[in-house]
C-alpha positions as CSV (number, residue, x, y, z in Angstrom):
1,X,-18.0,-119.4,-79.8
2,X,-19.1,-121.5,-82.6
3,X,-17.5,-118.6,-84.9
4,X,-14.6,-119.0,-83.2
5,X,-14.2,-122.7,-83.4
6,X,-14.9,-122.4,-87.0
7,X,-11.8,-120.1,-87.6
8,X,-9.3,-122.1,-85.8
9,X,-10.6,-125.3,-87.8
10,X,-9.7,-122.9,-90.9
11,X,-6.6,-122.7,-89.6
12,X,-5.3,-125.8,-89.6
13,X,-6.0,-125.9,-93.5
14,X,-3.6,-123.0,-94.2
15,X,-5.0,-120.4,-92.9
16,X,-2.6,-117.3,-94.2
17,X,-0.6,-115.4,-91.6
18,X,-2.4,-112.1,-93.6
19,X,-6.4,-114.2,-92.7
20,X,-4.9,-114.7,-89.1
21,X,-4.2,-110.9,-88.4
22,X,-7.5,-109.6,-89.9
23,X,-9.3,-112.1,-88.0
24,X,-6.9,-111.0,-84.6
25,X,-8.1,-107.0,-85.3
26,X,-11.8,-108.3,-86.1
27,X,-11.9,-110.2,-82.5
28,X,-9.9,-107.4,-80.6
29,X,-12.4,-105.3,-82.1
30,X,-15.6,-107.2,-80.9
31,X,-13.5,-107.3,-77.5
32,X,-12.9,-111.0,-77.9
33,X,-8.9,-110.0,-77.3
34,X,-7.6,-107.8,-74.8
């Protein structure tokens, strides 16, 4: 959870559309994202 906290706070600071999907497939992967 603290992870994810910290990515979202990344995203606020312009966190690129390309960053966002990697991190997407990296959490579906884990099975964070159904």
């Amino acid at each position: 959870r603290e992870v994810i906290s910290g990515m979202e706070e990344d995203a606020d600071e312009g966190f690129s559309k390309e960053d966002e999907e990697r991190v997407k497939d990296r959490l579906r992967a884990l099975g964070y994202l159904d």
